[in-house]
Structures are given as C-alpha cells and as structure tokens.
N, C-alpha and C positions, 0 to 999 in steps of 0.2 A: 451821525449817531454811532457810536462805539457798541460794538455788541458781548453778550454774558461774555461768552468763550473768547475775546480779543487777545485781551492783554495774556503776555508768558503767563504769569502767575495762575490766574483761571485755567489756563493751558494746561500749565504744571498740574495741579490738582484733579482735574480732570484726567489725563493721561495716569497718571499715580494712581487714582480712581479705576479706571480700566483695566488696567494691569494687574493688579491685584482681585477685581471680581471677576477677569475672565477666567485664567487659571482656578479661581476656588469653585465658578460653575461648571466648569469641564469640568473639575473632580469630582462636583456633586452628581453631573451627571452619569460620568464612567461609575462610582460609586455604587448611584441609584440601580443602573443596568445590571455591575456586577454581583449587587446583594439581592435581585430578583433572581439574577440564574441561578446561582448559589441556591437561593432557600427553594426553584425549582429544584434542581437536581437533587439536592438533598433528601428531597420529600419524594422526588422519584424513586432514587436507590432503593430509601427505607422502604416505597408503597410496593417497588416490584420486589424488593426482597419478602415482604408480608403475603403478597399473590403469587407468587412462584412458592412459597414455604407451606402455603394452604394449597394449593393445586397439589403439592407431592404428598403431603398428606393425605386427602382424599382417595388418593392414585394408590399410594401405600396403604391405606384400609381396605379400599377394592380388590385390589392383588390381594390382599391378604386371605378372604374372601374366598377368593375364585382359588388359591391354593389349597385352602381347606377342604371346598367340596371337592378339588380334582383329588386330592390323598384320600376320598373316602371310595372312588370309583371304581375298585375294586374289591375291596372290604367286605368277608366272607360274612360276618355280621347284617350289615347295610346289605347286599344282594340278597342274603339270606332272607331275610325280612320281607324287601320287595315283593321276590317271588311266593312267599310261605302267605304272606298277609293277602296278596293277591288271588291266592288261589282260596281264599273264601268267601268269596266273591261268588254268586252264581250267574248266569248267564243274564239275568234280568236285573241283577243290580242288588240284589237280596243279598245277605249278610248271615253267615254261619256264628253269630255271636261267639260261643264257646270256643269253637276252633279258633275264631281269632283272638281271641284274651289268651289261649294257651302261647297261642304265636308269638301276642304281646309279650305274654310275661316272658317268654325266653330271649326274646333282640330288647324290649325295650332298655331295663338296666345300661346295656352297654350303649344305647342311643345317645340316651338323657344322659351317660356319664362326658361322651363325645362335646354333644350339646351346651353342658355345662363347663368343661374344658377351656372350648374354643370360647366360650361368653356368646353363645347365639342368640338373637334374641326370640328366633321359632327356627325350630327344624323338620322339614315335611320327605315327605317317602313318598313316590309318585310309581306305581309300578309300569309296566311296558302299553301298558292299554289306557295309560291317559288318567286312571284312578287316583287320588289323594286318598293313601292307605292309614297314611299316620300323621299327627304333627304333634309339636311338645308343648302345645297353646291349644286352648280351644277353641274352634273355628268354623263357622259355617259352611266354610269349603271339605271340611273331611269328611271321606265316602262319596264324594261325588266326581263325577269324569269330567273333562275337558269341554265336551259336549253341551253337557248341562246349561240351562240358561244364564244360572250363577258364574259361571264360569267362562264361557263363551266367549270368545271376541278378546277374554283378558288379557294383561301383559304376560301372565303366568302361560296361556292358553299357548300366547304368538311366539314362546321362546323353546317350548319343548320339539318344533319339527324344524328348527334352527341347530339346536342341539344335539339332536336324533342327529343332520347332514354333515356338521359338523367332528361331530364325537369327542366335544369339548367342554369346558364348563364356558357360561355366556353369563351377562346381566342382562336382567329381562328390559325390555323396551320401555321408553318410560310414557305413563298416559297420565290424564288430564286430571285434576281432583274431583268427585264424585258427591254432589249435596254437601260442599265442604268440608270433606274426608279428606285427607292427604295420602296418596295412592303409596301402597308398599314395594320396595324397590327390591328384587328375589335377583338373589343367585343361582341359577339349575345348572346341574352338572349332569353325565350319564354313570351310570351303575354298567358294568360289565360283568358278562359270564361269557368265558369261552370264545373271547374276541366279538360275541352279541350282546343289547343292549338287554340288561335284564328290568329297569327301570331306574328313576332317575331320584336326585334330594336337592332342593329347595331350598335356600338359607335365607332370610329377612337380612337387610341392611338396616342397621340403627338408628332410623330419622334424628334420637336424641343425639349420637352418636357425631351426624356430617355437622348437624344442629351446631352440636359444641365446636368443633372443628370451624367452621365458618362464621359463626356468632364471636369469638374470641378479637374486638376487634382494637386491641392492644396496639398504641403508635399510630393511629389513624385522625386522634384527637377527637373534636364533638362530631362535628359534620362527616367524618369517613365512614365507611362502612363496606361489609364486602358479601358479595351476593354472586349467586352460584346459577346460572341458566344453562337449558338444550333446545332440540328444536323437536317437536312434537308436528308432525305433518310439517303443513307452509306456515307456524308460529313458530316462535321465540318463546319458552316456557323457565320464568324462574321456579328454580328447584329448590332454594329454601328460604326461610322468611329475612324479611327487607327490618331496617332500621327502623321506617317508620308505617310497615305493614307486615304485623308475625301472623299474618295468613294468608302471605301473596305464594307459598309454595302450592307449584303447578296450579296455579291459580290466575296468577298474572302473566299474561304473554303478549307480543305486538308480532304485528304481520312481518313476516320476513322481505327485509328492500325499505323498510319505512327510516326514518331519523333517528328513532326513538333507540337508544341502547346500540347504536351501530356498533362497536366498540364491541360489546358483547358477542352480536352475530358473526364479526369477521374471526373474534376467538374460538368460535363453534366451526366455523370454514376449516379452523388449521392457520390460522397468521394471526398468533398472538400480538399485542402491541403496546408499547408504554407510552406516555405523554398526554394531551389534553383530551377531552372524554367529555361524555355525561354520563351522569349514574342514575339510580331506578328512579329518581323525580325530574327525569330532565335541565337539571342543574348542569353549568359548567367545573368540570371537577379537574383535577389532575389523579390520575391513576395508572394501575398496571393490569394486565388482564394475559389469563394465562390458561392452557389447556388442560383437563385432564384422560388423558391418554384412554384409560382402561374403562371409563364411563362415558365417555363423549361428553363431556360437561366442559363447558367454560367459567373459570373463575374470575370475577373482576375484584381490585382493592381501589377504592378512590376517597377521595379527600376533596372538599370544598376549594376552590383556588383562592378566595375572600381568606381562607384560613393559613393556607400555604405560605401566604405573601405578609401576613398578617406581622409577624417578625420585622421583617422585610423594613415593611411598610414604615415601623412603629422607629425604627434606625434612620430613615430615610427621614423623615418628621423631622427629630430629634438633633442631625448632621445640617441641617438647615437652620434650625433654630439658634445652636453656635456661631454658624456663619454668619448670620444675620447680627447677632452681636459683634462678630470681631469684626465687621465692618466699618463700625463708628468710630472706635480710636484711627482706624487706618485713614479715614477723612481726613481728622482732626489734624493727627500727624503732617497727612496732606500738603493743607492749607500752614500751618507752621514754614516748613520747608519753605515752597514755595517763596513764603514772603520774604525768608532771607536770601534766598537766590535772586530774587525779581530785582534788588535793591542795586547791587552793585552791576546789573545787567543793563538798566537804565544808565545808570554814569556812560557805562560803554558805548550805547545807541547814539548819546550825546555824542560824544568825542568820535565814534566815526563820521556818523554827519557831517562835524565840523571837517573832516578829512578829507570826506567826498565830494565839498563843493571849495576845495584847494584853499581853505582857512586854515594855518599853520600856526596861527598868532596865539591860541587859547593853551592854558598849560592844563594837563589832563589830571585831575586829582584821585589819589589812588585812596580806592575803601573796602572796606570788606575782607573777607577772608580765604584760605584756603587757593582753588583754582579760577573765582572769581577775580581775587584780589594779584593773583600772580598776570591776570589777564589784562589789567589796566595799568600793572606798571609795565606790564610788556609795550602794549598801546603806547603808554610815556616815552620808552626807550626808543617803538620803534619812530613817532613825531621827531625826537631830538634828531636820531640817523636821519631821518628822509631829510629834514629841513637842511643838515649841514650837507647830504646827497646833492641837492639841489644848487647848494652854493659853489660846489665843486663842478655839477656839470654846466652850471651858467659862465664858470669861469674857463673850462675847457669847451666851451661849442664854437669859440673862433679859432683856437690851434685845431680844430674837427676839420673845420671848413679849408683852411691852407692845407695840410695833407691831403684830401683830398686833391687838390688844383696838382698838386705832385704827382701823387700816384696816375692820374691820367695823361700827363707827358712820357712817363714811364709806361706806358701799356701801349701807348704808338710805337714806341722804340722794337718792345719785344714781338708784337705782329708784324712787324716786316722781316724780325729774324726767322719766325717759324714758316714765313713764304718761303724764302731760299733753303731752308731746311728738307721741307716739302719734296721740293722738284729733285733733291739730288737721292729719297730715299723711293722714290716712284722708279729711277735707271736703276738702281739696285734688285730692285724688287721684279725685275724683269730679266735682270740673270740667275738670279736664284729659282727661279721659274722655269727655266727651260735644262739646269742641273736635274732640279726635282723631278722634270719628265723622263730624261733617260736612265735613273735609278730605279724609277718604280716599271719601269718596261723588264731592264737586269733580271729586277726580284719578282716578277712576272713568272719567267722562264725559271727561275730557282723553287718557286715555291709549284712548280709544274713537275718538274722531276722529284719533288721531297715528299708528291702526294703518291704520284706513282710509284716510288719505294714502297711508304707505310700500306699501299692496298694490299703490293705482293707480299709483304709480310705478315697482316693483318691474316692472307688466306693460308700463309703456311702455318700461322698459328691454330686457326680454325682448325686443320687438319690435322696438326699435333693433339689439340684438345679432342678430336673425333676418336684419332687411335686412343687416348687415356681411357673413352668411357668404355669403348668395345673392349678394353683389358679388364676393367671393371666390371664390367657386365659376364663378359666370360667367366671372371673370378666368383661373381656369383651364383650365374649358372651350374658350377664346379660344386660352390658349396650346398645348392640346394640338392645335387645328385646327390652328395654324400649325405642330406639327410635325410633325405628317402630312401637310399640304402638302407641307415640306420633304423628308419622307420618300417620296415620290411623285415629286415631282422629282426624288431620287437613282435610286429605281427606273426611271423612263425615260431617265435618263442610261446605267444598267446594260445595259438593252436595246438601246438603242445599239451601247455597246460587245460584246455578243452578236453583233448582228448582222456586227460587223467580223467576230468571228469565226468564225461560222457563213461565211461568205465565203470568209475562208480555207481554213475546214476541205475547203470545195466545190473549191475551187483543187487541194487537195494529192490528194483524190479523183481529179481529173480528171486530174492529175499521175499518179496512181496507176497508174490504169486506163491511161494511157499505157504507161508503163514495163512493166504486164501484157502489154499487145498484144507491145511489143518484147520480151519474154522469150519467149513464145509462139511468135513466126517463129526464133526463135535455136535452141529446142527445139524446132524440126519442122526445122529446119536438122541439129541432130546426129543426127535419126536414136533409133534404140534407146536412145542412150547419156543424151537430154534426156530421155526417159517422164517420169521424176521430179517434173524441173525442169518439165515442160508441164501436167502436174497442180497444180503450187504455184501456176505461174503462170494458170490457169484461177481458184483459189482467190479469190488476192487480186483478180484482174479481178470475181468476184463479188463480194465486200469492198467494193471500192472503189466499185459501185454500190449499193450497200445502205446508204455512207456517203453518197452524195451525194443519195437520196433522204430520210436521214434528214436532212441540211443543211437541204435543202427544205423539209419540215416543222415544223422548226425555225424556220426562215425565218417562216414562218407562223405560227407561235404567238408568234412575238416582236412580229410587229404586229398582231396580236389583242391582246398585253399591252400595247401604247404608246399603242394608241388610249383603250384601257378605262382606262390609269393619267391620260391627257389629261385625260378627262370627271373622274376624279375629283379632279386639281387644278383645275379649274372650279369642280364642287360645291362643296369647300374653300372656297376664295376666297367664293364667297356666302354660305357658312353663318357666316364669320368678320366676316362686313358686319353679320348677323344680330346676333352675339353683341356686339358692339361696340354695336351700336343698344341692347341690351336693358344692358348696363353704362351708359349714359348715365343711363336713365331708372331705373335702382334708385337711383344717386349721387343724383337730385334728389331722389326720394322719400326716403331718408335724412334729406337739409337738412333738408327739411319735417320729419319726423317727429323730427329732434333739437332743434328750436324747441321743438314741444310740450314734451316732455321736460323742457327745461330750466326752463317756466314750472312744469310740474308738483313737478320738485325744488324750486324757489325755496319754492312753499308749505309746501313740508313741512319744509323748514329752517323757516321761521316757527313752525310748529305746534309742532315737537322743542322750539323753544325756548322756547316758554311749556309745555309738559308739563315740561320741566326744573325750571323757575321752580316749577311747582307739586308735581313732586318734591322738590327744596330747602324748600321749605314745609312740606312731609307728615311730612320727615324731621326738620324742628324738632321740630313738633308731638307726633312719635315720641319723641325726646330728653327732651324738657321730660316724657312722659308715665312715661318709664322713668324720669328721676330721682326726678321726687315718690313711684312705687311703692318705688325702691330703699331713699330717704328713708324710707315709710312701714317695710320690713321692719327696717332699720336701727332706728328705734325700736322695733319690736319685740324684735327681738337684743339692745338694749342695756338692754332692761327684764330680760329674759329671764339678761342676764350680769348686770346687779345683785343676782340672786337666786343666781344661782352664786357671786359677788362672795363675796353674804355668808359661804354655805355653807364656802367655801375657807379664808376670814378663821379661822373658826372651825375648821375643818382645821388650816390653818396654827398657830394658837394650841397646839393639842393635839400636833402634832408636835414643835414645838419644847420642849415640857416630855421627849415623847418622849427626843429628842436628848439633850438635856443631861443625863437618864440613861445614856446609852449612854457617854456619853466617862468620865461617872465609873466604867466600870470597866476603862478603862482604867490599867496600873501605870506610873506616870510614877517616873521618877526624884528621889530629895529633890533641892532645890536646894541649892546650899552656901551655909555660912551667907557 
C-alpha cells in the first residue's frame, strides 16, 4: 500500500507547504507578541504620563495653598484681627456685638480683599484660644471653640495643636463623609506676634477645584478613569468621585492588606507603581499610580486591558486573515512545481536501478529541463564511461596478474639486501656511541666552569646595581633637604608677614578701645537714654583688650617660631654638606667596583665561548649518532617491508584474478558488428 506522503512529488508539496507556513507563523507570532507590548507600553507611557501630570497638580494646588496661608502669618492686618476680634469675646463665650462690627469693619475690607485675590473659596480667623472669630461664608462653626460639641473631634479641631508644635501651616487630617456630606479639606497656618502664636486662618480646598483636576480624564479612552485615595485609620479612603460612583468621595474605602485597590494602598506606602492593576471596580486594568507628596494622597490613572489591546488585537485578526489567503496560491504553485520535477526524477530512479543490479544494456533517455535534464544526460555519459571502463579493465586483469608474479620475485631479492645492510649499521652505531660518551663528559666539565663564571659575575653585577641605588637614594635624600630648606625659608618669611599683622591687628584694638572710651563719655552724656549704648560700649572696650593681649601673645609665639625655623635652616644646610660628601664617595666606589666587573665579564665571554665550541661539537657528535641509529632502524623497516613486499605481491596476485571475476558479470552491451 503506497502511502499520501510516498511519492517526491507529495514530498515536494508538502515540504514547500512547510516552509512557507512555518516562517509566516513565527511572524505571526513575533508580530502578535510585539504589537501586545507595543500598544502595552504605549498605553503605559501615556497613563503614567496622565498620573504623574495629575499628582503634580494636585501637589502644585496644595503648595499653593499652604504658601498663601504661610505669607499671611505675620500680617499686621490678619494678627490684628485675631487678637482685636478675640478680645470680645467674654469669658463665658458672650459676644460684645458693637465692638466686634467696629473690629470687623476695620480688618474685614482687607480680609475679603486677600480672600478674593487668592480665589478662596472660605477664609476663617481662629484666634489663640481655639475661637472661630471670622469667616468669609457663612457657617455654623463661627463663634464657637474647638471645644464645642460642633466642633470637637474635628479635622479642623486635630490640626490646630499640630500647628501650634509645629509653627507651620499643615493640611488638616482628612475624615470620613458625614450623612453623605463630603468632609472640607482646611488649610491652617499660625498668626505670629513677637515670635508667639497670636492665632491662626483656615483656608478651604476646592472640592470643585481637585474635582476638575482629577475628573479631566482625557487619553484614557471609555473604560479609564482616575481616582484619588488616603488612608483614614486601618482603611483606604477614595478622596473623590469614581467614574462610575460621583459619591464614593471619602465614602468608599477597603480594609487596609485586602486585594481590593492594592495598587493604590502601596502608592499611599510611598512605592508608586506602573503596570497591571485593578481599578475601583475590581477590574483587571493597566495603569499608573502616583504620589502626592504635600497631601499624602495617592493618585491612580487606569485604563481597561480589553481596551488597551483592543488595537492590538483588531491588527492581529486582520495579519491572519491575509495569511490565510496567500496560503492557497502557494499550494497551488506547490503542486505545479512538484509535478515537473517528479517527471524527469522517475526516468532517473529507472536508469539507476538498471545500474545497480550491473545491467548496462538499456540506453538512458534524456527529458526534461534545466538541472533535472542536465542529470540524465550526465547518467548517459557517465553508462557509456563505465561500460567502455569495464572493457579496459576486463582487458587489463591479466597483464594485473603477471606483474604481480614479478613484483614478488623482486621483493625476495631486496629483503636479503637489507639483512646484510642491517648488521654492518648495528658495528657502526656502537662506535659512534662510545665517541658520543667522552664528548658529553668534556662538555660536562665546560659547562661547570661557564656556570661558575656567570654566578661571580651575576654577584658583581648585584653589587654594582646596589651602589647605583644608594647613589640614587643619597641624591634624593640631598634633594629633599634642599626642600625643606626651601620650605623653612618660606615658613619664616610667613612669620614675618604675621607679625606685620599681628601689628596691625594691636593698632585697630587700640583704635578700638579708643572709640569705646568715646562712646562711653557720649553715653554718660545722654543720661537714661545712652544705658544701652554704655553697656555695648563697655563690651567692646573689654573686646578690644582681650584682642590686644591676644596680639601680644601672638607676638610671641611668632618669634618662638623664627628663631626655631632659623636653627633649623642651619641644620639643613650641614646635613646637605653631609650628604653631598657621602655622593662623592659612593660615585668613586662605583668606578672601582665597575673595573672589576668589567674584567670579570671579559672572562666569561671567553669561557661562553669555548662551551659553545664544545656545544657545537656535542651536537655533531649527537647528529652523526642519531643518523647511524636512524640508518640502523631504517634497515631494519626495510628488511621488515620486504617481507610485507612479498606478502602483498601475493595479495596482489589473488586480487586481481579476484577482479576480473567481478567485471565479468557485469551485462555489457553487444557491440555492432
């Protein structure tokens, strides 16, 4: 039974088939892979560039913020107020109405001018005792303290003795929504007088405000969305409304450690993060999630991954769909091919056949084209060669067989030559031998005296290289005195210049203490009004003797240091007398010891060069010794091959009757007559 794939032709198509779909699904597949990262990363960039560009926002509104109330914390206006609005106020909580409408009408103008300036959306005036004096809204909270039950516990409440520790402006703490009220997120700063807190102002963040800011969700497509959380106690609290919940602000929150929004909680940690996510429905998203520094908020931006890929995907389809087409011509073509190749490939199978079971009678008929057709007249050409091959070696396998029967009477002749060869290079090779031992005893004795040379010269070199370094070393000994000489010279030029100014310094003292004295009569001159000035000027008259005793001092120790640095350019100078004397006398001793030296090398050149001489000698000797052994094996091998000689002859002989069996059964074609 013949099977599909048997025959070339099926083969052909098949492989052709192969080849062509494996390369196009690798590409589909490298394709598929690289147009998924691609439209990830893409979508990454863009999401972390939209969630880093909204987190610095936010960041940049808070700052803002917090810069506004810190520029009012001193503001004679704003403190003014505090304390003036404050103080009518009675001890029980009671309210000097008139008084404070006068108060009012004099700070508020510049409040509400402040207020309207910065665009606030409330601005409150909190004096030192916890009161809500003022605000630019109206509010249940004004007139009443910290205390109060309204007020109590609040975020406004927990950020004023934060504040107070601080002596900073803060964002208040953020809490939870209230009968679904969205909780107001306060800026407080403190009010200074006189380096003390005189009371504090209050500024509202613009829920519309972060609203806009985070609701903007431009580049994100349908499914994205970007949502803003902190951590309120042990939850996760979103800070403003969701895509598909505009009243999850501080409303919705998960336990902190749960699945839900991880992503979110590790950006509230401090390790923002980009890449695969869920967003506030639990969905698998791709996103970016970002810090905001000055709020403790986390920002996330995410996008659907169904959307991400969506592109992707729709290319991927699409690059399949082509492929699937251009596969059918490539069959088609396939099978074409194939069939004219199959054609003249069969002729061939024929006619080897007929080749390999020694039928030579069939003439090969040539078809087809190109590299097939060149194949079958080859086939032709090479039958006609083989056939007249065969006639040639039928006709020489009996002149094979006579040469041999020759060549083997010849190869007894030559192994009894190389016996007597043998013996007379074995006496040879036994005087050369005993030459060889009294040479190498000579060059014994030579290379024993040529060692003992090179050691003593070897140590008189040592010894010469030992004097160089000590020259060397002395020479720089020599140079380093000279620049610590030099260096010692600069140091008492220094002192010198010290002393100029230790001089000076005594001058501007005395100068000092002058100008003290005269401040002194000038302030006992005003009376009550100089105390101040007669105290300063007592000060520096102490000063200015405390400087001139230290001049003094000074003074002192600078010619303690000129004299000491004198003696020790002195010492210099003779130690460098020293060292100069001792470089003389190594230089001579050198000379001398490189004389020696020299006569010492001279002789061992001599000596090298008769060990050479009797090296060169050794090595004849060596030569002459290995030819006549090589001589001797050589007659040995060639006694040795005469006897394989013969063996082969006789080989030879029997192959060749061999042979010329074999070709006769081969089927040759009749000749014509």
């Amino acid at each position: 039974m013949r099977l599909p794939f048997q025959s070339i032709r099926s083969k052909l198509a098949l492989w052709f088939l192969v080849i062509t779909l494996a390369p196009l699904a690798v590409m589909l597949m490298v394709s598929a892979r690289l147009s998924d990262e691609n439209a990830e990363r893409s979508a990454m960039l863009s999401i972390a560039a939209i969630a880093q560009g909204k987190a610095e926002q936010l960041d940049a509104y808070a700052r803002e913020r917090l810069r506004n109330v810190a520029s009012v914390a001193t503001g004679l206006a704003f403190v003014g107020a505090a304390e003036e609005l404050s103080s009518t106020y009675s001890a029980d909580g009671t309210r000097d109405v008139a008084a404070y409408d006068a108060v009012l009408a004099k700070y508020q103008p510049r409040i509400d001018n402040f207020a309207t300036v910065c665009e606030f959306k409330s601005f409150a005036i909190i004096d030192a005792r916890g009161r809500l004096v003022y605000s630019t809204v109206e509010t249940p909270r004004l007139h009443r303290t910290m205390s109060d039950a309204m007020l109590a516990g609040s975020a406004l409440a927990r950020a004023l003795p934060a504040v107070s520790t601080k002596r900073t402006a803060l964002i208040t703490p953020p809490e939870l929504a209230r009968d679904g009220v969205r909780p107001a997120i306060e800026v407080v700063g403190p009010l200074f007088k006189n380096d003390a807190i005189a009371g504090f102002v209050a500024v509202t963040l613009d829920a519309a405000e972060i609203d806009r800011i985070v609701g903007d969700g431009l580049g994100l497509g349908s499914t994205g969305e970007i949502v803003c959380a902190c951590f309120i106690g042990k939850e996760l609290v979103l800070t403003t409304p969701t895509r598909t919940d505009p009243d999850a602000a501080f409303s919705r929150r998960v336990k902190l450690g749960s699945s839900s929004m991880r992503r979110l909680q590790e950006t509230v940690y401090g390790s923002p993060f980009r890449g695969r996510g869920d967003d506030s429905q639990g969905d698998e998203c791709v996103g970016a999630w970002a810090r905001v520094p000055s709020m403790g908020w986390a920002v996330g931006a995410t996008m659907h991954v169904e959307e991400v890929f969506a592109a992707a995907k729709w290319q991927q389809e699409a690059t399949l769909m082509v492929a699937a087409i251009a596969v059918i011509p490539v069959m088609l073509l396939a099978l074409v091919v194939a069939r004219q190749v199959t054609r003249p490939v069969r002729a061939a199978a024929a006619a080897a056949q007929n080749m390999s079971v020694g039928d030579l009678s069939h003439t090969i008929a040539v078809q087809g084209s190109g590299e097939l057709r060149v194949l079958l007249d080859s086939m032709r050409h090479a039958s006609s060669s083989l056939i007249a091959l065969l006639q040639r070696v039928k006709t020489s396998g009996a002149a094979l067989s006579e040469t041999a029967h020759e060549i083997r009477a010849s190869a007894h002749e030559q192994g009894e030559l190389a016996q007597q060869f043998g013996t007379s290079s074995v006496q040879i090779s036994a005087a050369v031998r005993e030459i060889t031992e009294s040479q190498r005893e000579l060059n014994e004795s030579m290379q024993s005296v040529a060692g003992s040379v090179r050691v003593t010269t070897t140590a008189a070199s040592d010894g010469r290289g030992a004097l160089a370094q000590l020259e060397r070393e002395i020479t720089t000994l020599k140079l380093g005195a000279a620049s610590m000489s030099q260096r010692l010279t600069a140091i008492r030029e220094r002192a010198d210049n010290i002393v100029v100014v230790v001089a000076s310094v005594a001058k501007v003292a005395n100068q000092t203490n002058l100008l003290s004295v005269n401040a002194a009569m000038e302030a006992e001159r005003a009376g009550e009004a100089g105390a101040g000035f007669r105290a300063v000027a007592r000060e520096i008259r102490r000063l200015s003797s405390e400087t001139a005793d230290a001049t003094l001092r000074i003074e002192a120790i600078v010619d303690e240091m000129q004299t000491a640095v004198s003696d020790g350019v002195n010492d210099m100078t003779q130690y460098t007398l020293s060292v100069d004397s001792g470089v003389s006398t190594v230089g001579t001793l050198g000379a001398q010891l490189g004389a020696v030296i020299g006569g010492v090398e001279k002789l061992g050149n001599e000596i090298d060069l008769v060990a050479r001489g009797m090296d060169a000698q050794a090595l004849g000797v060596t030569q002459v010794s290995q030819a006549v052994t090589a001589l001797s094996d050589g007659a040995a091998r060639t006694a040795a091959t005469g006897v394989r000689f013969v063996r082969a002859s006789s080989e030879l002989e029997s192959r060749a009757q061999e042979f010329s069996a074999e070709v006769a059964a081969f089927k040759l074609p009749t000749p014509s007559a």
